[in-house]
C-alpha atoms as one frame of an Amber mdcrd trajectory, in Angstrom:
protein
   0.000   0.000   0.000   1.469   3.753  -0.852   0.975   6.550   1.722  -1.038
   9.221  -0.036  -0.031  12.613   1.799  -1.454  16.176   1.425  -0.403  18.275
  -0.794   0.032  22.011   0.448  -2.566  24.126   0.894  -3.879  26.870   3.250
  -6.196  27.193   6.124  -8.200  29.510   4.644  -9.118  27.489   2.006 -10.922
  24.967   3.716 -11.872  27.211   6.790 -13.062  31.056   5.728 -11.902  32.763
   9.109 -15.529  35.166   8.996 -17.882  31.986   8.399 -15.471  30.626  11.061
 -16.305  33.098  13.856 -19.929  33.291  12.877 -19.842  29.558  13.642 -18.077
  29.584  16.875 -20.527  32.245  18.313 -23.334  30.011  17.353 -21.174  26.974
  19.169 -21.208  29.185  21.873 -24.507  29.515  22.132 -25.481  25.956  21.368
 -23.326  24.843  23.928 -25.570  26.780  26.442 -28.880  25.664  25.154 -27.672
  21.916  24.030 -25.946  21.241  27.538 -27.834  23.251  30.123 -26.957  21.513
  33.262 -23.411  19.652  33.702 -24.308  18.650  37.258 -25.843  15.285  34.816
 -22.865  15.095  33.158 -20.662  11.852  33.766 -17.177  11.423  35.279 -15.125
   8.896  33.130 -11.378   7.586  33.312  -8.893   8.554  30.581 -10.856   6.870
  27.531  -7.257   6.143  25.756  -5.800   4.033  28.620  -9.048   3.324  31.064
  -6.553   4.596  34.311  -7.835   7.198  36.957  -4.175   8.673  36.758  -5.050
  12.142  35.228  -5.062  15.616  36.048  -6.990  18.650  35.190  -5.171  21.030
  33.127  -8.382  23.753  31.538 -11.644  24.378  31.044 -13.474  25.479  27.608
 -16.518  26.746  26.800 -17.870  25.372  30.562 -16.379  21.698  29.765 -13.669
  20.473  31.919 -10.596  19.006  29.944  -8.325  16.319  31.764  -4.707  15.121
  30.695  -3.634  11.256  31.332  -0.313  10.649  33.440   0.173   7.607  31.597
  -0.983   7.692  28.122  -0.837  11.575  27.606  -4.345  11.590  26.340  -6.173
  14.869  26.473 -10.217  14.128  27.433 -13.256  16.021  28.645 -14.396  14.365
  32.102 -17.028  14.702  33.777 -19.518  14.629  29.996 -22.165  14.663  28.557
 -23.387  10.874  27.292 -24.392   9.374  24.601 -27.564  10.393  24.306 -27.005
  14.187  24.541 -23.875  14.167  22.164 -26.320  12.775  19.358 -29.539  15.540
  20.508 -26.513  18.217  20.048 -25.446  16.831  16.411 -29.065  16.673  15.790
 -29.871  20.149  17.106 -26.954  22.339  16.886 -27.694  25.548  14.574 -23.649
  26.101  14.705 -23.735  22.134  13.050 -26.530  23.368  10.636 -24.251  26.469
   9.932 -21.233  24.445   9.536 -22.819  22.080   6.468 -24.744  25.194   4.510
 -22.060  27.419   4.855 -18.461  26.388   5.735 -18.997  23.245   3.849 -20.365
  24.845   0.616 -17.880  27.403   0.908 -14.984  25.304   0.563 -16.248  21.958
  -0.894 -13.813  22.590  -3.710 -11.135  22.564  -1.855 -11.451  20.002   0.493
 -12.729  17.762  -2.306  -9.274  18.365  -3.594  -7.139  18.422  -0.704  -9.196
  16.764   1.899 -11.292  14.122   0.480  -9.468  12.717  -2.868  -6.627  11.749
  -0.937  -8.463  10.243   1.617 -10.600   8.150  -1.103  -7.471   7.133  -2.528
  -6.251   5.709   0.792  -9.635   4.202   1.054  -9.448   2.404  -2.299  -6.112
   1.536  -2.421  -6.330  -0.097   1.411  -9.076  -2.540   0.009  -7.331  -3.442
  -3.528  -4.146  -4.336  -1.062  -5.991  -5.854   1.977  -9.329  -6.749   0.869
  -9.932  -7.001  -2.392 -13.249  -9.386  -2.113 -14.755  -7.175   0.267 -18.555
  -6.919  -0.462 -20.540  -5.288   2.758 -19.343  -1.516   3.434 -20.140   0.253
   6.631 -20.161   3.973   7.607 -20.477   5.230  11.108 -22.250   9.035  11.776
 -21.278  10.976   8.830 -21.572  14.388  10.024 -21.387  16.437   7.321 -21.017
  13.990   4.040 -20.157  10.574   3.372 -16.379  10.046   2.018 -17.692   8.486
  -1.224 -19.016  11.755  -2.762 -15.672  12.126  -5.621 -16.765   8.580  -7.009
 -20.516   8.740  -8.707 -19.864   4.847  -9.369 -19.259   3.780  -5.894 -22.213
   2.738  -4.695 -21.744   0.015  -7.936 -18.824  -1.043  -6.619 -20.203  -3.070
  -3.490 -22.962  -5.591  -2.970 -24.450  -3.512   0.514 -23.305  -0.007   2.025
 -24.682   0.446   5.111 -25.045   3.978   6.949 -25.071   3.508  10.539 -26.622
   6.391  12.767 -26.269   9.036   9.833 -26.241  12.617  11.270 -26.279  13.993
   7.701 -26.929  12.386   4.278 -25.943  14.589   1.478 -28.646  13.463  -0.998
 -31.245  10.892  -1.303 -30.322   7.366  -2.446 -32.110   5.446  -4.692 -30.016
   2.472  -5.088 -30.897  -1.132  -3.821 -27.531  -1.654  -2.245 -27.668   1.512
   0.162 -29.085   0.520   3.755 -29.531   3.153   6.704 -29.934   1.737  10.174
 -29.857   3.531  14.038 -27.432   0.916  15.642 -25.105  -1.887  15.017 -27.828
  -4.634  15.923 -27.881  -7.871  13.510 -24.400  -6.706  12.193 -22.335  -9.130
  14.065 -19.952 -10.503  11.551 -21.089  -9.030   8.242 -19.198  -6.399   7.312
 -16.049  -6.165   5.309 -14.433  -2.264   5.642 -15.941  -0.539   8.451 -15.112
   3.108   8.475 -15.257   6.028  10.861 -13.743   9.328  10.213 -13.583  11.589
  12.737 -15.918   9.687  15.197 -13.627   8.767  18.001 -12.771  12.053  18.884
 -16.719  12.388  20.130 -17.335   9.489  21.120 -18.559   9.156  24.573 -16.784
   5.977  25.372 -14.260   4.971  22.887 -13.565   1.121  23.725 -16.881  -0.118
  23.587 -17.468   1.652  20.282 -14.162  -0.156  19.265 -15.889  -3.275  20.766
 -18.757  -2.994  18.893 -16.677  -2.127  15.620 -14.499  -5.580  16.106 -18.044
  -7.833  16.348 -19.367  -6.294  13.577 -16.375  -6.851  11.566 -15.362 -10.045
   9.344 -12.361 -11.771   9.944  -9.742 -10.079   7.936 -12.295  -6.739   7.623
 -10.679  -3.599   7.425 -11.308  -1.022   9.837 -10.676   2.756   8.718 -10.756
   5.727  10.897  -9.399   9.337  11.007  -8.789  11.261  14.558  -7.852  14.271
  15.944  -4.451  13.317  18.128  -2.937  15.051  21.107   0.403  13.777  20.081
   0.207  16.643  17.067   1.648  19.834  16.671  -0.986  22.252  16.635  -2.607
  20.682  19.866   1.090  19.976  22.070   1.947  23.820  21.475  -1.929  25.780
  21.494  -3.796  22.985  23.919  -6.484  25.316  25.234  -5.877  28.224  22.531
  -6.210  25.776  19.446  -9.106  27.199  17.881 -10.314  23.963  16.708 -10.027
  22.401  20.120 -13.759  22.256  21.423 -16.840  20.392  22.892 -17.752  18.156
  21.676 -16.243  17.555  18.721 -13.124  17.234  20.822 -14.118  14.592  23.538
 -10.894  12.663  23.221  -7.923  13.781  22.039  -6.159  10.616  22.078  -2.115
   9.695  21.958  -1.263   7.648  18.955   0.408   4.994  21.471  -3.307   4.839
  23.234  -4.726   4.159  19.935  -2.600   1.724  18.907  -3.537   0.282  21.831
  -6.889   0.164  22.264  -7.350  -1.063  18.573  -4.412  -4.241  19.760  -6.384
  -4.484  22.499 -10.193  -5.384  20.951  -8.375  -7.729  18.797  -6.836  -5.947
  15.009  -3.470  -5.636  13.978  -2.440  -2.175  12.470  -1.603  -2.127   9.153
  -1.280   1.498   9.221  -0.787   5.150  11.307   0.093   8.240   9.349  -0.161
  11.470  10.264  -0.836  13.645   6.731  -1.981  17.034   8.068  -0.335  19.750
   6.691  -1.945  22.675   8.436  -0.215  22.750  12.368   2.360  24.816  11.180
   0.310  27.598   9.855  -2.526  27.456  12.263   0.201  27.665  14.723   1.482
  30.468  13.245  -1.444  32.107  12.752  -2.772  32.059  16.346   0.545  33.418
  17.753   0.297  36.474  14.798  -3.536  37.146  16.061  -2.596  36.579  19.986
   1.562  37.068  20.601   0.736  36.801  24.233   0.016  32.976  23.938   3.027
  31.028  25.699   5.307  29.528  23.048   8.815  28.055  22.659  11.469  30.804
  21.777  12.377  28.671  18.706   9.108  28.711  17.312   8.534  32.876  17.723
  12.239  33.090  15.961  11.083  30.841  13.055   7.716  32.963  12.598   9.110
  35.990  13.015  12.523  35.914  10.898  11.911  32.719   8.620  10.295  31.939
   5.085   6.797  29.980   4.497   9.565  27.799   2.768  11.006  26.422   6.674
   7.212  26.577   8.297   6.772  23.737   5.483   9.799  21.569   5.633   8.456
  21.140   9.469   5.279  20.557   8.439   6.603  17.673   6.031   8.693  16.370
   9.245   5.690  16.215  11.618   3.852  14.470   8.818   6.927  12.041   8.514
   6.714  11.515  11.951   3.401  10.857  12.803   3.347  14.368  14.757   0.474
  16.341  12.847  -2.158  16.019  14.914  -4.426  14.575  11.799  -4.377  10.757
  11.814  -5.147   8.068   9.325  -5.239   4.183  11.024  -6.167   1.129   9.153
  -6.112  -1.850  10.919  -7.401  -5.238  10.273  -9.616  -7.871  12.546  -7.411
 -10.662  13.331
């Protein structure tokens, strides 16, 4: 299997900063509305390692974020559960903003930076690993499904399934598309199970992972993309990260607790890159808009006396590294 990275490209392509703070202030809001009393919210151990060994470190928009002593997972505890993370996805007008204006603002652009590359990695994992695979499963697609570049996908497979949809671009009138609520009377039927950008708000992480492994085939892929602590952009910002919030930000989780957790329920990784090519600049960006944030003295020198050319050739080493804090895992059911 090849890598496919990112190419370069800019954070205001994908994120226009005025639709940006337009949605924020309606985050804010929802936030307020959506999650009205915390005193029901539920204390949890450090979802990347299970341990009680953790420590407070800030607080966001009212939600309490905790860091793990072992794992060096970043996590909101107490929270909100299950139930009340899917009313919010369900509810939120800065959600509803996000898909009618952010999205059509800069589908073009993440079709082409964003999504192409990841359908590649898609494809090209199931011609290597699992080439007869037949049933195709997608968990909560927030915004869109992945499978919007190819018009001919939904030929390619005998079933796709859409599991708890929060969004469905488009009505489908093919045989082979199913929608259900849950993973009931899925237990060992599908083939590439895939779930991008779902861990991160998950209210408990291993027994989704649980529930992903009985679902799965032997040999079935299992595709996901997360948010990681272990990046850039969230090791130097933390709290000042702009894209660090509830609930879309549950669980920031080490790569070493993912690795572990997916070992753990019983797949073998076939793969952990790291192809973000935005910490750099959003760094960089924060510290030009705020230079009162705390940051290394090497990092103010580079921004301050040294080209876009250097903020790159780090960004290419983080992403060589598995230090960007955008993952891509495939694993496999053993």
């Amino acid at each position: 299997m090849k890598n496919i990275f990112l190419n370069h490209f800019h954070e205001s392509e994908i994120k226009p900063q005025a639709l940006y703070e337009q949605w924020r202030k309606a985050l804010k809001k929802d936030l307020l509305v959506l999650f009205p009393d915390k005193k029901k919210f539920v204390a949890v151990g450090c979802p990347g390692c299970g341990k009680h060994n953790f420590k407070s470190v800030f607080t966001k928009f009212g939600f309490e974020y905790q860091r793990c002593n072992l794992c060096d997972s970043l996590f909101v505890s107490p929270r909100p559960n299950t139930r009340t993370i899917r009313k919010f996805y369900k509810n939120s007008q800065a959600v509803k903003f996000w898909g009618k204006k952010i999205m059509r603002a800069s589908i073009s652009a993440r079709r082409r930076y964003q999504l192409f590359p990841l359908y590649v990695w898609f494809m090209d994992l199931i011609k290597d690993y699992k080439p007869e695979a037949r049933v195709v499963a997608d968990y909560e697609p927030k915004y869109f499904s992945l499978f919007l570049p190819d018009k001919n996908f939904y030929t390619k497979f005998e079933k796709i399934i859409f599991i708890n949809p929060l969004v469905l671009e488009r009505n489908f009138s093919t045989k082979n598309i199913k929608v259900v609520n849950n993973f009931s009377n899925l237990k060992n039927k599908v083939d590439v199970f895939t779930a991008f950008e779902v861990l991160d708000r998950e209210f408990d992480p291993v027994s989704f992972i649980k529930k992903v492994s009985r679902i799965c085939r032997k040999g079935g892929l299992f595709l996901l993309t997360v948010n990681t602590i272990s990046g850039f952009e969230y090791q130097i910002l933390g709290k000042n990260s702009q894209r660090l919030v509830p609930p879309d930000r549950l669980n920031l989780l080490s790569v070493e607790a993912i690795h572990q957790l997916l070992t753990n329920e019983g797949f073998r990784i076939l793969d952990i890159s790291s192809p973000g090519k935005l910490d750099v600049e959003i760094v960089a960006n924060t510290f030009k808009s705020n230079s009162n944030i705390d940051m290394p003295e090497f990092l103010k020198y580079m921004f301050k006396h040294r080209s876009k050319d250097a903020w790159e050739n780090l960004q290419d080493f983080l992403q060589l590294n598995k230090l960007s804090s955008y993952l891509r895992i495939a694993a496999v059911k053993k």
